[in-house]
DRENSEGU-946391 format. One line per 10 residues: number of its first residue (from 1); their letters; for each residue x, y, z of C-alpha. Coordinates in Angstrom, 2 decimals, decimal comma, padded with zeros to 5 digits. Example, Ala and Ser with C-alpha at 12.3 -4.5 7.8 and 13.67 -1.06 7.14 Angstrom:
1) AS) 012,30 -004,50 007,80 ~ 013,67 -001,06 007,14;
***
This chain:
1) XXXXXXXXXX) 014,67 018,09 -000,38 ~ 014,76 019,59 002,89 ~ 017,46 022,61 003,02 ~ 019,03 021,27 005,97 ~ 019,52 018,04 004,55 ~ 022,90 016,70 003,65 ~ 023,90 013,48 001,40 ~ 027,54 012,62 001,53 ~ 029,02 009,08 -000,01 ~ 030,01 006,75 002,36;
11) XXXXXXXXXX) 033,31 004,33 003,01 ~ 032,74 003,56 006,26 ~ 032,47 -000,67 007,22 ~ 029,73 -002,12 009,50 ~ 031,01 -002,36 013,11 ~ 029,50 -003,80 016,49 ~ 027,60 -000,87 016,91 ~ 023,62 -001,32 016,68 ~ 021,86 000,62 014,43 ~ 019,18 002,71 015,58;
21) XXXXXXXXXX) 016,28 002,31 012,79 ~ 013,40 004,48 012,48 ~ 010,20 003,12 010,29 ~ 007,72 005,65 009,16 ~ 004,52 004,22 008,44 ~ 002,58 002,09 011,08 ~ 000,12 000,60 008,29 ~ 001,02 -002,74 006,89 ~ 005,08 -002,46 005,18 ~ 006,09 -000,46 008,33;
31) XXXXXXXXXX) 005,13 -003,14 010,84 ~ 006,57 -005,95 008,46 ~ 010,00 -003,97 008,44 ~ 009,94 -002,93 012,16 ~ 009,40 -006,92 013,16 ~ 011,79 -007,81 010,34 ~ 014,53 -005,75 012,04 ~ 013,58 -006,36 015,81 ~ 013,61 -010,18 015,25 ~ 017,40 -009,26 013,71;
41) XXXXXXXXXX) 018,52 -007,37 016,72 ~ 018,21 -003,77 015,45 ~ 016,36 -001,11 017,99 ~ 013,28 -000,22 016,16 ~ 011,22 002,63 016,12 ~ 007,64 003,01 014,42 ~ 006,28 006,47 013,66 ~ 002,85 007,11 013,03 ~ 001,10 009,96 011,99 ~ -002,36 009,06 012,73;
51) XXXXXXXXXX) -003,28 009,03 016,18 ~ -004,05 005,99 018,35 ~ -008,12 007,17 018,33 ~ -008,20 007,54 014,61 ~ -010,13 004,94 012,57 ~ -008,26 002,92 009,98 ~ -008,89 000,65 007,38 ~ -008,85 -000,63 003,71 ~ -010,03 -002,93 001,01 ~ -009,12 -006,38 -000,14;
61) XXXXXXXXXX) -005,36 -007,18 -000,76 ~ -003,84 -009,97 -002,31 ~ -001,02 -011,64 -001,01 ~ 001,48 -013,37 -003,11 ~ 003,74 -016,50 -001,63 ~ 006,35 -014,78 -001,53 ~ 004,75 -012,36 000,83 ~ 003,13 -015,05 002,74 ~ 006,05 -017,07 003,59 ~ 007,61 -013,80 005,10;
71) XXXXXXXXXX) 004,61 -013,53 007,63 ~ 004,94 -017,15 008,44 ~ 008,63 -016,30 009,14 ~ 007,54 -013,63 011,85 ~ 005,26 -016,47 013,17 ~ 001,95 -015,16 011,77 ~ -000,20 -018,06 010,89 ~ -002,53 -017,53 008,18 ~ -005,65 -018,49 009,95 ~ -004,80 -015,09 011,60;
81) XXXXXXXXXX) -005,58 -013,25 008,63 ~ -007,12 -015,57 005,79 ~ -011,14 -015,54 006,28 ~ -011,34 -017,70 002,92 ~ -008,33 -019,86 001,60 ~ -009,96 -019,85 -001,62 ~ -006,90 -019,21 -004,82 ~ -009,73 -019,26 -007,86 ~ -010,24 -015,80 -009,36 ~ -013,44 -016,15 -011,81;
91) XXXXXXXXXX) -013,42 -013,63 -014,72 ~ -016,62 -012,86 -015,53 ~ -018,01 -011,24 -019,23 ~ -020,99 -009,41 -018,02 ~ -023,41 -008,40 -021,19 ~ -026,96 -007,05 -020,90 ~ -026,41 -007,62 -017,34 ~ -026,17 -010,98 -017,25 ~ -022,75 -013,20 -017,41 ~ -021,75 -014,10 -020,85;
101) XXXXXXXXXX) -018,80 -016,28 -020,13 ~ -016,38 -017,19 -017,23 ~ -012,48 -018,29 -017,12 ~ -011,57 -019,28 -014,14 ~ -007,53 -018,69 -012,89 ~ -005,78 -019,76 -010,01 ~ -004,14 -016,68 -007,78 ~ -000,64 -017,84 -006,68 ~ -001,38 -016,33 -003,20 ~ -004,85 -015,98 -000,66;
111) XXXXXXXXXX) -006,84 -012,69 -000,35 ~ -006,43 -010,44 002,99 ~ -008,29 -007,66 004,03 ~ -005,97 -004,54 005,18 ~ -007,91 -004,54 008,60 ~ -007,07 -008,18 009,17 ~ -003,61 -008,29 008,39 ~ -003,27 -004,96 010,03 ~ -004,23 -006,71 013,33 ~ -001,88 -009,15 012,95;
121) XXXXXXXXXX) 001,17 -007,40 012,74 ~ 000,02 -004,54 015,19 ~ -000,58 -007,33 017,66 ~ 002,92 -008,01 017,67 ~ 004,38 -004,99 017,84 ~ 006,21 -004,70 021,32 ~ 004,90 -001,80 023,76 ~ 006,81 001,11 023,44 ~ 007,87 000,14 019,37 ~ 004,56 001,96 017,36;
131) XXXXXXXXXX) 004,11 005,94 018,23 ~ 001,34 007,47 017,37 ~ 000,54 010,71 016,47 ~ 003,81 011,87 015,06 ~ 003,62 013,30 011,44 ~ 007,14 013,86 009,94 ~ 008,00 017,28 008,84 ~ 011,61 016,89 007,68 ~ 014,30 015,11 007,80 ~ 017,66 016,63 008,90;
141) XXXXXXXXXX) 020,92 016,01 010,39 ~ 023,04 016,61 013,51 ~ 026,48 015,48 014,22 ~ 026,09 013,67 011,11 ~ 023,05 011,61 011,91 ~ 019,76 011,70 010,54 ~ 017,24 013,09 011,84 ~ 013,11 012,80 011,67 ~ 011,19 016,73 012,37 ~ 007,97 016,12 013,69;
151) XXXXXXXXXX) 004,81 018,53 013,92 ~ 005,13 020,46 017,20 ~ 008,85 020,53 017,14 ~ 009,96 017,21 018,36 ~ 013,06 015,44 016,46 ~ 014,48 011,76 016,89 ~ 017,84 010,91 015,95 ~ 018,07 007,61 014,24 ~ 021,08 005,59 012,01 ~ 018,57 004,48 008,97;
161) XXXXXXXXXX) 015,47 005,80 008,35 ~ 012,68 003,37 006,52 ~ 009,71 005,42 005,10 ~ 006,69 003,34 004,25 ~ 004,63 005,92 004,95 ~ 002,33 005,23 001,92 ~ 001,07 006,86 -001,04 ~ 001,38 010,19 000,17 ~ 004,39 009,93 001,34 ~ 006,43 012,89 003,21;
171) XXXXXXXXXX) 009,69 010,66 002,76 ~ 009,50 010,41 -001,24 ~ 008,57 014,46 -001,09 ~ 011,66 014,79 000,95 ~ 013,93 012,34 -000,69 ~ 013,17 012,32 -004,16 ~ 010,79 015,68 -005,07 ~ 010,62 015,15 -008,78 ~ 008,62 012,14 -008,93 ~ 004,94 013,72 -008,07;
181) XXXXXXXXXX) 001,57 011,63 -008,08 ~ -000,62 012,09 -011,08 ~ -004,20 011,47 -011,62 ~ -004,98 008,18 -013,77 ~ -008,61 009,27 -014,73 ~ -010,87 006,96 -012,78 ~ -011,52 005,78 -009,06 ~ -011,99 002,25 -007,47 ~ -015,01 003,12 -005,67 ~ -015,02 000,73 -002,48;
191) XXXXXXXXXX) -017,92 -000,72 -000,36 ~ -018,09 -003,08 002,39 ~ -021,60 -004,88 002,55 ~ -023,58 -006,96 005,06 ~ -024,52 -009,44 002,32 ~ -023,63 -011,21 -000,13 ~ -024,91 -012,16 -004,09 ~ -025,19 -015,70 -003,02 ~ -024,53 -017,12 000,11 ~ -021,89 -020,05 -001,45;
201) XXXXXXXXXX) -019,51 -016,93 -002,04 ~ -016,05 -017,83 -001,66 ~ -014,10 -016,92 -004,47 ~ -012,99 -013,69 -006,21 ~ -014,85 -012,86 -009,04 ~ -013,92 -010,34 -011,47 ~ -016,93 -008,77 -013,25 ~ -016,70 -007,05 -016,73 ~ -019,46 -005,68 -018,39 ~ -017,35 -003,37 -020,55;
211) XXXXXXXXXX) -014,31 -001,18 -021,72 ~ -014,23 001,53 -019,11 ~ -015,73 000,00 -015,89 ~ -014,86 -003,59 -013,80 ~ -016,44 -004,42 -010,91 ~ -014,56 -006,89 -008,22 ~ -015,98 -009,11 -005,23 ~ -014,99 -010,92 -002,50 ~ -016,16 -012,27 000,69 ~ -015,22 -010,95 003,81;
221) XXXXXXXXXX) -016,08 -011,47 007,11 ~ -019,89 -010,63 007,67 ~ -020,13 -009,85 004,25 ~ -018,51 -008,92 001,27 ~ -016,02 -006,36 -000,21 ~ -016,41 -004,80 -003,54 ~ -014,71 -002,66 -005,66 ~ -016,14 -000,80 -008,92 ~ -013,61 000,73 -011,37 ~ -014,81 004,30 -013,08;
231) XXXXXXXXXX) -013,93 006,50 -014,99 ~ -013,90 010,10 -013,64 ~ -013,08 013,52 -014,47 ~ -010,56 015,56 -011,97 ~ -013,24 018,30 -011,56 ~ -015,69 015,53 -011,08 ~ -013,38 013,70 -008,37 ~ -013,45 016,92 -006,32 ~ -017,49 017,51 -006,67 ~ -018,08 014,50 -005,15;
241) XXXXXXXXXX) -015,07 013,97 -002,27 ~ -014,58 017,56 -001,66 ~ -010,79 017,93 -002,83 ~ -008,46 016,93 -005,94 ~ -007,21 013,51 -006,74 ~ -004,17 014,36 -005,84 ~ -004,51 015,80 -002,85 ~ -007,53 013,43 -001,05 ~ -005,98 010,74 -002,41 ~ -008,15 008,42 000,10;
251) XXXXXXXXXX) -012,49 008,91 000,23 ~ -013,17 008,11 003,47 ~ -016,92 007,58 004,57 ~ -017,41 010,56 005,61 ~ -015,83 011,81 002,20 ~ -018,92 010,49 000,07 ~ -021,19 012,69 -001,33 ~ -024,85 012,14 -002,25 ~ -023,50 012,88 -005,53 ~ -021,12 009,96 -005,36;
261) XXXXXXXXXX) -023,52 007,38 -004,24 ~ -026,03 008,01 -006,84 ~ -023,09 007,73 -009,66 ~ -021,74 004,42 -008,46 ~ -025,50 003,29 -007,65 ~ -026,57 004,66 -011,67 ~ -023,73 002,73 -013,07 ~ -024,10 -000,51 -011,11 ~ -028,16 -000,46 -012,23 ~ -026,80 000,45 -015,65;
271) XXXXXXXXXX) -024,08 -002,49 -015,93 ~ -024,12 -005,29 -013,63 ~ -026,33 -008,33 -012,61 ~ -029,33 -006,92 -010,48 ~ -028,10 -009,41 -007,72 ~ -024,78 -007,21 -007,76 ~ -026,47 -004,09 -008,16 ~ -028,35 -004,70 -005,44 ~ -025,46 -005,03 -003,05 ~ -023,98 -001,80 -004,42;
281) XXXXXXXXXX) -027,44 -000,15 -003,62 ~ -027,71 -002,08 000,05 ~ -023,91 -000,56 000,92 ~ -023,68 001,77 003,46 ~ -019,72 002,28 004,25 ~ -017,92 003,07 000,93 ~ -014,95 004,88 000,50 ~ -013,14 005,49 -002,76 ~ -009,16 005,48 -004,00 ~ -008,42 007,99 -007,29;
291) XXXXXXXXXX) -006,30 005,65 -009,20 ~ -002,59 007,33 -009,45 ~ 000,58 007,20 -011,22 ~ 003,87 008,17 -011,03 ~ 007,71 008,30 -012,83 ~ 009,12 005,26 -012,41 ~ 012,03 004,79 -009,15 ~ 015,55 005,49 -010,36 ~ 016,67 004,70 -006,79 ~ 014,97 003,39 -003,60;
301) XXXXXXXXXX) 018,27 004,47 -000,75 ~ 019,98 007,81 -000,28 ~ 022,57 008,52 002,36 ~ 021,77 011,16 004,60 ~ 025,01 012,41 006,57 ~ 026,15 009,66 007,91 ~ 023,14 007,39 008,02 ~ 020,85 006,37 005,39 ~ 017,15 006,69 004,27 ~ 015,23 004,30 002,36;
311) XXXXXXXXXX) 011,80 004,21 000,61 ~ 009,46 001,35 000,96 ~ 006,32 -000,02 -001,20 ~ 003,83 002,05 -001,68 ~ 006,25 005,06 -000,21 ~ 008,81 004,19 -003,15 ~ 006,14 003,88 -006,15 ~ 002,57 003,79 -005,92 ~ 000,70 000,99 -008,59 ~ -002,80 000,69 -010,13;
321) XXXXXXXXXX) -004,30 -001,97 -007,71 ~ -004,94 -004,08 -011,14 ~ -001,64 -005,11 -010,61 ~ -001,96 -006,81 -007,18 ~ 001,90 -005,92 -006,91 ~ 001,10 -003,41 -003,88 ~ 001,42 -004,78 -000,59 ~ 003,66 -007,68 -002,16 ~ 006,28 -005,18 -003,42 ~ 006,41 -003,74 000,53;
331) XXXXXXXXXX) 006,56 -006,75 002,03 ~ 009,24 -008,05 -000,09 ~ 011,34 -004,76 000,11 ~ 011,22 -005,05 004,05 ~ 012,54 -008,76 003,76 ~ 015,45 -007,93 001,43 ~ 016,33 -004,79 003,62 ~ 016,38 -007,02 006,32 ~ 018,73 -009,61 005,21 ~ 021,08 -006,32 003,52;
341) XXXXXXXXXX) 020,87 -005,30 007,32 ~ 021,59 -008,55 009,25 ~ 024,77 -008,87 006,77 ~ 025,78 -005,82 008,15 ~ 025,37 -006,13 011,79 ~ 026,08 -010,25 012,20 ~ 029,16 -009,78 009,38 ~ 030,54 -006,58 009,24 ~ 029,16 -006,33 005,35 ~ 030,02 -002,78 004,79;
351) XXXXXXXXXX) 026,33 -000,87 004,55 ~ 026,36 001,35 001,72 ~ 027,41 -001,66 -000,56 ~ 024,54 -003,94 001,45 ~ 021,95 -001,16 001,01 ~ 023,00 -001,04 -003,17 ~ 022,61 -004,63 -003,31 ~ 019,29 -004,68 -001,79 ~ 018,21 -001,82 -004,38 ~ 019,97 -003,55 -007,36;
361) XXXXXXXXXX) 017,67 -006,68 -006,40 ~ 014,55 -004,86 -005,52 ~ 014,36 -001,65 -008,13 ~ 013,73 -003,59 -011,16 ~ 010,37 -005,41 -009,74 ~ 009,01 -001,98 -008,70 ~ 009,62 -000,29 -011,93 ~ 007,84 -003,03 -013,61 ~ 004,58 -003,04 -011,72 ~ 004,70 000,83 -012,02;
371) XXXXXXXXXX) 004,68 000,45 -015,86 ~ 002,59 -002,76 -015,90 ~ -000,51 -000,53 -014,36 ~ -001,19 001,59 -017,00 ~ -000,41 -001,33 -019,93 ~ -003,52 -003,18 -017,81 ~ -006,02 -000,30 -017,59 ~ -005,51 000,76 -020,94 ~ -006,35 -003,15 -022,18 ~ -009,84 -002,39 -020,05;
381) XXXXX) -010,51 000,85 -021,13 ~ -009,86 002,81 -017,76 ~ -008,10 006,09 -017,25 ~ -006,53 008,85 -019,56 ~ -004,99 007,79 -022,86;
***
């Protein structure tokens, strides 16, 4: 933790006064929580490190009720965000390259892309709310507030701060240094494609030809998104993306290697349908996300002088993406902390207790999807054992 940075207990009750809360992370939890708060009153800040000219995206999420009734509470209807409101997931046996057998299960939720749901929210983000370009450093205090460091020597003062900045997060470095990211042993690698296997695609289809490699599809607007699970070596990861797991812990297109494309493209030819393989081989814009893990959460709030800082989804504890718990956990955490905040400022709740409450109810779901991951990709033969 940052040498300047001082936790003291709190006794203090909620007053009139309106918290000043500052969200780091402007991808999908941060803009949940910063609407969250704004429709409750607070004065909301959004920090983002990327700037506004950078190019973002992602792969398919799934979106669990729960979730989804939170972004029809900020008014976000799912036609916004939903291309296909299919809920069937077919799980597909794949042997000699062909399908062998198929069990079909019903997803309690839709399927998102990140860039669609990413619109959304953005779109309502007030002027003035998101800031761009503003990488935390540290996080200090002065006259016993917190307060966010920034690369090039700006600071903020705020009352709470909410990092959902991710993965990589500079808030769990910060807040909780002991729990470090560790390499799984394989890599989703992620396409987007023009095309589709058939043109009556609408479902999510789970291919597995066998232990040690899964292949996922869905359609997507103009196309389809796919996913292929592999196994990979750390040495490996950085011959073909040009840096350890753990430290380019996102592909990007300009990330792939020659070298990379022919290893997905081998093992698609090798394993799956020829109508599949072909859409592997068609793919031009691919990216690809070393699978991580990490120590479970012991504790998702710390206070921070007089203020507080949180951590939020992804920020708070990474998960294998066969869980489907990623975005979901977020989304929920930025609901609770919203209703532990609005106690606070409507009731007088006193915070620290609020802020516990919300962690007592929220910890235990996060712990369990961080353990769940490696339970799943040991069942399919993925990652180190």
């Amino acid at each position: 933790m940052d040498s300047n940075l001082t936790l003291a207990a709190h006794g203090t009750r909620g007053g009139t006064r309106r918290l000043r809360v500052a969200v780091v992370g402007g991808s999908l939890t941060g803009p949940v929580a910063a609407l969250l708060l704004l429709r409750a009153g607070f004065d909301v800040t959004v920090y983002e490190a990327a700037p506004a000219s950078a190019s973002l995206g992602g792969g398919l999420i799934g979106l669990e009720h729960t979730a989804l009734d939170v972004l029809d509470r900020l008014g976000i209807g799912q036609h916004e965000f939903i291309a296909y409101d299919s809920e069937t997931i077919l799980q597909v046996a794949v042997r000699d390259r062909r399908p062998a057998r198929t069990v079909r299960r019903t997803y309690p939720g839709r399927n998102t892309t990140w860039t669609l749901l990413h619109q959304a929210l953005t779109a309502r983000v007030p002027a003035g709310v998101l800031r761009t370009g503003m990488r935390v450093t540290g996080l200090t205090t002065h006259s016993g507030r917190p307060v966010l460091r920034f690369a090039g020597g700006d600071s903020e003062p705020a009352d709470l701060v909410v990092f959902a900045d991710g993965r990589s997060s500079t808030g769990r470095r910060l807040l909780d240094p002991d729990r470090k990211l560790r390499y799984a042993g394989y890599v989703a690698h992620r396409g987007i494609a023009t095309s589709t296997p058939r043109p009556d695609l609408r479902d999510f289809v789970r291919l597995q030809p066998c232990p040690g490699a899964q292949f996922t599809i869905a359609p997507v607007p103009d196309g389809c998104d796919w996913t292929f699970y592999l196994g990979c070596a750390a040495d490996e990861y950085q011959r073909h993306f040009g840096a350890s797991p753990t430290r380019r812990l996102f592909a990007l297109p300009r990330h792939i290697s020659p070298a990379a494309r022919t290893h997905v493209d081998g093992h698609a030819d090798h394993l799956l349908p020829p109508d599949h393989a072909a859409i592997v081989r068609a793919t031009t814009t691919r990216m690809a996300v070393p699978v991580l893990d990490i120590d479970p959460p012991t504790r998702m709030m710390w206070p921070v002088g007089d203020g507080h800082a949180v951590l939020l989804g992804d920020a708070l504890a990474p998960v294998r993406p066969h869980t489907a718990r990623g975005a979901n956990n977020g989304i929920e955490q930025a609901a609770g902390l919203a209703v532990a905040l609005t106690q606070h400022r409507r009731y007088a709740a006193d915070l620290p207790a609020a802020l516990d409450g919300w962690q007592r109810r929220h910890l235990p779901a996060a712990v369990a999807a961080v353990r769940e991951g490696p339970v799943i990709g040991d069942r399919l033969g993925l990652g180190a054992r």
